[in-house]
Wavefront OBJ file of the C-alpha trace (Angstrom):
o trace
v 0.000 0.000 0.000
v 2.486 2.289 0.729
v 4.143 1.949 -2.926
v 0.728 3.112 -4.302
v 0.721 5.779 -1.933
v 1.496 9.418 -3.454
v 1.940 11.840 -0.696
v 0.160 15.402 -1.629
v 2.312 18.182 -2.574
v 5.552 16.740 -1.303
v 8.515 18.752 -3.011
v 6.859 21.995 -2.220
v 5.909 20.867 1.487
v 10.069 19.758 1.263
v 10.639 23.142 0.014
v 8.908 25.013 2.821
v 10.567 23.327 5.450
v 13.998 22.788 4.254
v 15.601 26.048 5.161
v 14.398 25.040 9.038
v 15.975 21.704 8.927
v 18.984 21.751 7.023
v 21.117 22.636 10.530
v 22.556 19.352 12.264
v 20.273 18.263 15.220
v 16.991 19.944 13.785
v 13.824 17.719 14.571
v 10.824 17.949 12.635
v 7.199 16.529 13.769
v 5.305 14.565 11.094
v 1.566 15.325 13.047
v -0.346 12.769 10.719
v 1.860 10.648 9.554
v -0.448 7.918 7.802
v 1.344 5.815 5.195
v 4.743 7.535 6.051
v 5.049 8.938 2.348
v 6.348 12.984 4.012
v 8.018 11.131 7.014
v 10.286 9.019 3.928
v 11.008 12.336 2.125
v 11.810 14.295 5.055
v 14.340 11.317 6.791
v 16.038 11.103 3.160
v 16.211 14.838 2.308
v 17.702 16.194 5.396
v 20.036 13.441 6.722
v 20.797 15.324 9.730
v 17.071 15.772 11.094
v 15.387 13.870 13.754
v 11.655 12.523 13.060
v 8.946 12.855 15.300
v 5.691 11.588 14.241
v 2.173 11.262 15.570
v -0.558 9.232 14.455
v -3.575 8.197 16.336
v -4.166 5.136 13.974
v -2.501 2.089 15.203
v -2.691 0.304 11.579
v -1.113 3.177 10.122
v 1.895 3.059 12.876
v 2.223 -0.331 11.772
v 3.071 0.140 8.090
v 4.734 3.332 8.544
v 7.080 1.536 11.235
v 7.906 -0.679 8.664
v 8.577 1.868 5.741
v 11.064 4.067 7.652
v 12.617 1.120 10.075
v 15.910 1.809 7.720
v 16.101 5.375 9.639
v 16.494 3.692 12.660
v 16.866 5.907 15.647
v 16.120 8.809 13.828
v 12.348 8.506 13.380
v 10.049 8.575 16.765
v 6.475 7.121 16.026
v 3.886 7.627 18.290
v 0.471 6.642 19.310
v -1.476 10.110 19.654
v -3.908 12.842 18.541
v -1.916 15.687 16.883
v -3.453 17.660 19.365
v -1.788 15.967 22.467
v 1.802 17.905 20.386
v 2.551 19.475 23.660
v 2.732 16.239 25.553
v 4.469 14.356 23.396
v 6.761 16.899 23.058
v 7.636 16.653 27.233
v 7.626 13.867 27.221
v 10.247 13.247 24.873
v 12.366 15.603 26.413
v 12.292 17.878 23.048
v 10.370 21.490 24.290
v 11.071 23.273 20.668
v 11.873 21.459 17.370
v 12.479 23.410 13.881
v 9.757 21.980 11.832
v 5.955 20.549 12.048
v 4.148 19.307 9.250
v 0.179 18.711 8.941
v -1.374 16.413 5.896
v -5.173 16.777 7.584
v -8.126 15.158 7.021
v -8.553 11.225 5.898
v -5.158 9.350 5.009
v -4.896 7.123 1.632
v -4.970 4.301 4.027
v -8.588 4.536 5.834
v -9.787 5.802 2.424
v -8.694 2.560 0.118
v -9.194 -0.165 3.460
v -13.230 -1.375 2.760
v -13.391 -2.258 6.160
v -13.414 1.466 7.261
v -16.267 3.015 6.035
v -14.707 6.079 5.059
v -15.563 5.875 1.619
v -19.100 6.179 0.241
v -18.080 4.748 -3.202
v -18.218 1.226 -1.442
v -20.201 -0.563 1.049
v -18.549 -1.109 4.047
v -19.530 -0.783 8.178
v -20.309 2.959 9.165
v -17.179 3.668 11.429
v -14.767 6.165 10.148
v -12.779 6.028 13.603
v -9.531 6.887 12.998
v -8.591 5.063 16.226
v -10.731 2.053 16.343
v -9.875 1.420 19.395
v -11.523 4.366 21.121
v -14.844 6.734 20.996
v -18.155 6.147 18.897
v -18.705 4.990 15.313
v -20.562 6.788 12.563
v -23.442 4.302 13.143
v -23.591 4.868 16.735
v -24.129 8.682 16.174
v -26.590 7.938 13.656
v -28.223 5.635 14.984
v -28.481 7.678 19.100
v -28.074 11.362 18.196
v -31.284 13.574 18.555
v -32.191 15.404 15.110
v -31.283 18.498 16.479
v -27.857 17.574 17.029
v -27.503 15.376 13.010
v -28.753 18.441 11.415
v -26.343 21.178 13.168
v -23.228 18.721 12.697
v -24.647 17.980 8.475
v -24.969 22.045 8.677
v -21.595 22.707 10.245
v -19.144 20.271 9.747
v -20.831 18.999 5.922
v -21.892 22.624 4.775
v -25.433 20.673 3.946
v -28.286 23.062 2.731
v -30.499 20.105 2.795
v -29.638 18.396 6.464
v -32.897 18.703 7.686
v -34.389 16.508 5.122
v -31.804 14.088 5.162
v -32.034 13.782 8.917
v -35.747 13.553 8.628
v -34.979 10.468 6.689
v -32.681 9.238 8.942
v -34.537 9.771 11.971
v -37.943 7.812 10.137
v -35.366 4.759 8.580
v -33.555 4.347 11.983
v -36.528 3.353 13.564
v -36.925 0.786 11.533
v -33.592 -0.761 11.591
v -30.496 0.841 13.053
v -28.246 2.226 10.344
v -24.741 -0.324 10.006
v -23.664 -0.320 6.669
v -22.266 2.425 4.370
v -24.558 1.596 1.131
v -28.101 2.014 3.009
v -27.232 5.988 3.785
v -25.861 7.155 0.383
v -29.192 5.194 -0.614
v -30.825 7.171 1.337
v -29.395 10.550 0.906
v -29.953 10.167 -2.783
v -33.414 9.638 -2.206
v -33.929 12.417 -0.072
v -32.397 14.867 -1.954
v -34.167 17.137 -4.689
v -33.030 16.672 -8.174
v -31.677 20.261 -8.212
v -29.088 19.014 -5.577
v -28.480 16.025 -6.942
v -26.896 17.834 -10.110
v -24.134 20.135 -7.977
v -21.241 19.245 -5.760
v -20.363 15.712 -6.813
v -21.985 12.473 -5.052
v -24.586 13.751 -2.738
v -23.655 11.675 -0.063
v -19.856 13.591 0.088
v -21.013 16.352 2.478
v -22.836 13.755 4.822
v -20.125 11.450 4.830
v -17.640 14.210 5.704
v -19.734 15.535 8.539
v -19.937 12.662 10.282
v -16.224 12.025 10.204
v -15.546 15.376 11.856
v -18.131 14.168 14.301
v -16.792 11.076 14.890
v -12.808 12.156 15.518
v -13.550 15.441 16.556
v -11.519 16.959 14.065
v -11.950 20.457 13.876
v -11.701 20.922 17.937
v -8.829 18.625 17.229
v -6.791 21.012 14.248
v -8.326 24.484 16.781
v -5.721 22.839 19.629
v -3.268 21.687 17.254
v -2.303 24.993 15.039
v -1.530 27.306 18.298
v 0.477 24.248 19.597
v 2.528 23.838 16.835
v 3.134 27.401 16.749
v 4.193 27.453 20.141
v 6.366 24.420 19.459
v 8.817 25.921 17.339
v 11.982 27.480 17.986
v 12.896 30.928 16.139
v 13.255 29.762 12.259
v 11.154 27.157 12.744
v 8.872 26.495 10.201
v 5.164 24.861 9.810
v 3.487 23.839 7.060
v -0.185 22.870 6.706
v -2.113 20.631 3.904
v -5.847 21.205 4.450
v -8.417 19.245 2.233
v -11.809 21.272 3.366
v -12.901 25.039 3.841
v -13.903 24.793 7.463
v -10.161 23.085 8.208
v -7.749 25.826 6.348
v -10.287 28.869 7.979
v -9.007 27.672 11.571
v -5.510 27.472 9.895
v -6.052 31.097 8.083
v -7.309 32.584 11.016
v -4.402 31.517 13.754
v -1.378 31.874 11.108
v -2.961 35.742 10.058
v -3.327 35.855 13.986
v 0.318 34.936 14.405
v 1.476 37.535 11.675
v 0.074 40.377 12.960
v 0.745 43.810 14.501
v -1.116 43.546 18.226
v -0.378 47.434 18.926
v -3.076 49.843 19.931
v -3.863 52.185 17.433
v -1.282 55.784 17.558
v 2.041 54.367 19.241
v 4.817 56.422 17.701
v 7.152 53.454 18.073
v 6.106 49.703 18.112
v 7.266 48.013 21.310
v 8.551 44.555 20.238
v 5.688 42.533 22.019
v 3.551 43.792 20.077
v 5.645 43.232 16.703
v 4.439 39.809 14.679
v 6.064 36.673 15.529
v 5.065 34.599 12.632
v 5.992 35.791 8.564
v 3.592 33.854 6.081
v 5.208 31.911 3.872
v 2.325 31.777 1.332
v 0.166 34.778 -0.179
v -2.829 32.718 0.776
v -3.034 29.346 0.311
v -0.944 27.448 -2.421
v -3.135 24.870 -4.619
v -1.601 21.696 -6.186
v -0.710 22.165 -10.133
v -2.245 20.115 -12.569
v 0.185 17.777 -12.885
v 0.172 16.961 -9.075
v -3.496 16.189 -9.452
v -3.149 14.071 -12.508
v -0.407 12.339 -10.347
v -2.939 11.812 -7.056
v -6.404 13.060 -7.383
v -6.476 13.279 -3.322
v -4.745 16.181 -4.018
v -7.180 18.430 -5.630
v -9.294 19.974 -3.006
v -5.710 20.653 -1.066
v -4.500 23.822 0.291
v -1.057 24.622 1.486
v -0.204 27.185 3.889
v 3.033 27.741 6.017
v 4.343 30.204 8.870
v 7.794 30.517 10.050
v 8.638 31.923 14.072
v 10.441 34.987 13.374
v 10.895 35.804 17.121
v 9.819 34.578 20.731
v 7.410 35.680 22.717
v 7.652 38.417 24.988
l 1 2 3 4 5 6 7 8 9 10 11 12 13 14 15 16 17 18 19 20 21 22 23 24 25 26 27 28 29 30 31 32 33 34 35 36 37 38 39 40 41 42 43 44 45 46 47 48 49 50 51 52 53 54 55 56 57 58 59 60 61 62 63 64 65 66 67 68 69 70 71 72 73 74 75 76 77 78 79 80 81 82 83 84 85 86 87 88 89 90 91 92 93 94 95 96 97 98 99 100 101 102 103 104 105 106 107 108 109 110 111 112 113 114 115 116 117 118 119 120 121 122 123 124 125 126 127 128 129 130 131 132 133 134 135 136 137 138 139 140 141 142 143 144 145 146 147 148 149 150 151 152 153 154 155 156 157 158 159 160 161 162 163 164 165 166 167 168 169 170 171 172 173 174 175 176 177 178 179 180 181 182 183 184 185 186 187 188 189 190 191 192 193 194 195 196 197 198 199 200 201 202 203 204 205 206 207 208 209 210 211 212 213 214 215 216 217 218 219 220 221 222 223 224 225 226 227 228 229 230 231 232 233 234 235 236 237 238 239 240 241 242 243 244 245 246 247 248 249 250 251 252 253 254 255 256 257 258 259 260 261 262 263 264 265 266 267 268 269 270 271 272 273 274 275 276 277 278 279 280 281 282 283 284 285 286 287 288 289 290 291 292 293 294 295 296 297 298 299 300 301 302 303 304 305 306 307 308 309 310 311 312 313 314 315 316
């Protein structure tokens, strides 16, 4: 699998990082590491720098232990949330490191396993944990969330204009049968759907299926922790770069990098004291999109969006 796997974007996220880690002793943290494709890259293009990298899937630790067991000592892998960056970081006795790198969103992996239920192309169980071995499944929230609570998450985290009529199917069908497989919602959100809405947007089921995978892995409260962490994780130089796949993902990462980059001084101060002079520079005018050729190369990269801060000085 992890032949087959293309990483998104990888010579520019190289690019980004590699004036941060081209100094003996630099460590940079992989936060999703998945099939190991950016780990590979950055353990082979800057032979001096240590690897760090999180995942909270255990399969994916698995294969990725196996691709970069050739690094040896120099590559960390651990069991956690990206979000738990601060801990890990104590605990491994490493308070600032010189790079962090974010590939968000479903890997390659829990996309192409059946098994999953990440996909809606194929029938499979609803559970779209990305740690199976903890928290609800997607049919579990289905199946025991009040309709209130389906249609804000289909509103919020899916950016569905039609979430109260899916959910009003939902809500009728689950009391006939409790929802378990993958291929009886699309069904149903196809049905439910006017044919105006079925035309727009791509499968109809995409915006569903996407909401209740933030749901599930509480992703969004997840990236809101991990940005400012990261940020405070680097040393002066250090660099971070961030692939997002969905709006609602690079707004949190817009929002805390413009944060980062601005002037905090009240209005009319002759002379700028320095704690209120920017401590991040963007390294992007916006976000960076993938090229064509990337996407004929990997059409997982399409929808991504690349943005990147570097710590220009320390807080005050």
């Amino acid at each position: 699998m992890s032949q087959r796997h293309v990483p998104v974007m990888l010579q520019r996220c190289l690019d980004m990082l590699a004036p941060a880690l081209t100094q003996p002793g630099a460590v940079v943290v992989d936060c999703t590491l998945g099939l190991g494709g950016h780990s590979e890259a950055l353990l082979t293009q800057f032979p001096e720098t240590r690897l760090i990298a999180l995942d909270r899937d255990k399969e994916a630790l698995r294969l990725s232990g196996e691709r970069l067991a050739p690094f040896g000592e120099r590559a960390t892998l651990v069991h956690a949330v990206y979000d738990e960056l601060p801990e890990v970081l104590e605990r491994l006795g490493t308070p600032r490191v010189q790079g962090v790198l974010f590939d968000l969103g479903v890997s390659s992996m829990q996309l192409d396993e059946a098994d999953r239920g990440f996909a809606y192309a194929q029938d499979a169980p609803l559970d779209m944990r990305m740690d199976q071995s903890t928290g609800m499944s997607a049919a579990e929230v289905l199946n025991t969330y009040p309709a209130g609570e389906l249609v804000r998450i289909l509103r919020a985290y899916g950016e569905e204009k039609q979430a109260k009529r899916i959910v009003s199917a939902i809500v009728r069908e689950r009391e006939k049968e409790p929802f378990s497989n993958s291929a009886r919602l699309v069904e149903l959100i196809r049905d439910s759907l006017p044919q105006a809405a079925k035309r727009t947007g791509g499968n109809p089921s995409k915006r569903t299926f996407q909401a209740l995978r933030i749901e599930v892995n509480g992703e969004l409260a997840s990236v809101e922790r991990a940005i400012p962490a990261a940020v405070e994780a680097i040393a002066v130089g250090g660099r971070v770069a961030v692939l997002s796949y969905q709006s609602l993902e690079d707004r949190i990462v817009k929002q805390v990098f413009a944060a980062g980059a601005a002037n905090t001084a009240p209005p009319g101060l002759p002379v700028v004291p320095e704690r209120y002079q920017p401590r991040l520079k963007l390294l992007t005018r916006g976000a960076e999109l993938p090229t064509e050729e990337e996407v004929a190369e990997n059409r997982r990269a399409a929808p991504a969006r690349l943005r990147g801060v570097q710590r220009i000085r320390e807080d005050v």
